[in-house]
C-alpha positions, 0 to 999 in steps of 0.5 A: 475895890478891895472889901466892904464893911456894916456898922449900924445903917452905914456900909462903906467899900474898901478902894485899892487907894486905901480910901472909902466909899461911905454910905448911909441908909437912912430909913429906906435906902438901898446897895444894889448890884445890877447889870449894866443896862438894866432898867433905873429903879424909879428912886435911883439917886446915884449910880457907880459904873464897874467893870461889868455891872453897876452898883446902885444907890436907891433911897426912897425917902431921900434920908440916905446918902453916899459920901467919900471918905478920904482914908477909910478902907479899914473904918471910916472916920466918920463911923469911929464913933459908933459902937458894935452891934450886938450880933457882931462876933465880937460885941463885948458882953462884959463890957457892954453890961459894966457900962450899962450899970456905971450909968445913970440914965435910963435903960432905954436911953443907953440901948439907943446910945449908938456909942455903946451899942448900935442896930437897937432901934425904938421898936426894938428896944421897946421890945427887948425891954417887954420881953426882959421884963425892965421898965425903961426909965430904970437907972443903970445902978438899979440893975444887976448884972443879970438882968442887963445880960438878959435884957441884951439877949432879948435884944439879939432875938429881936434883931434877929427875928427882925431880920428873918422877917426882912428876908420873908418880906423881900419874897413878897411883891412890892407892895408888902415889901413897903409895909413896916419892918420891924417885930410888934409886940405881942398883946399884952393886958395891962396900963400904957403910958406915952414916954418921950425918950430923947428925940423919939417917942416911946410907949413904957408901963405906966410907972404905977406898974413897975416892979 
């Protein structure tokens, strides 16, 4: 095993044969490093003996998964599709917003598009879009440069904030380690309204509210 690397859900461990182990989280899985001996995880799904340890796969939810990825090492074929998150070092900013303005889907739509970002979940999109003040059915040409960077930002504090969050949670005992993951929105007085994104469900202003 020579490195490993993250793309979105997915990690995948670079082998000496230039090959990858490929895995996918899903909603509740985990990479975990144990001694070799240690009790099973009651939902261990598949185990990888080392020299002195174990790497375990456990997945609650059963929505993850390990596969092998022939040729792999640097990145995976099977992830080639999907785009940087926006806390990698090397997001593209510019390019990021160029795209978001020469489309005319909805904002929302391209924040869950993974091929032009990844790691932007529904709960975090929704937010980035409260906190940026942009409703999420606006088309890209509607928005000028400054809001889409803006609105990029907010997605960064989110993800980030939700990150902190899942480090204070991993601290608790296990029940609260299985309470959601994620940054609520603030209580916010106004009318709501039930969109349907594609495949997933969305609360947005009512359209009578937007600017």
């Amino acid at each position: 095993m020579r490195r490993r690397g993250a793309e979105s859900k997915y990690l995948w461990l670079a082998l000496d044969s230039g090959d990858a182990l490929l895995a996918h989280l899903g909603m509740s899985g985990q990479m975990l490093v144990n001694e070799i001996g240690d009790p099973d995880q009651r939902h261990l799904r598949v185990r990888f003996t080392l020299s002195d340890r174990e790497l375990r796969f456990v997945d609650q939810r059963m929505f993850g998964g390990v596969a092998f990825s022939e040729g792999g090492s640097q990145l995976p074929p099977e992830i080639e599709h999907i785009a940087r998150d926006p806390l990698d070092p090397e997001f593209d900013d510019e390019a990021f917003v160029a795209r978001v303005r020469r489309s005319v889907s909805g904002v929302k739509r391209q924040l869950l598009n993974q091929s032009l970002v990844s790691g932007i979940g529904n709960i975090y999109a929704d937010e980035a879009l409260w906190r940026a003040k942009v409703h999420g059915e606006v088309p890209g040409p509607e928005l000028a440069a400054t809001q889409v960077q803006s609105l990029l930002n907010h997605a960064r504090d989110v993800m980030s904030a939700a990150l902190r969050e899942r480090r204070h949670l991993l601290r608790r005992d296990v029940r609260q380690r299985q309470r959601r993951v994620g940054l609520p929105s603030t209580a916010r007085s106004t009318c709501m309204a039930k969109k349907i994104s594609p495949a997933r469900g969305a609360v947005n202003p009512s359209p009578a509210l937007r600017s």
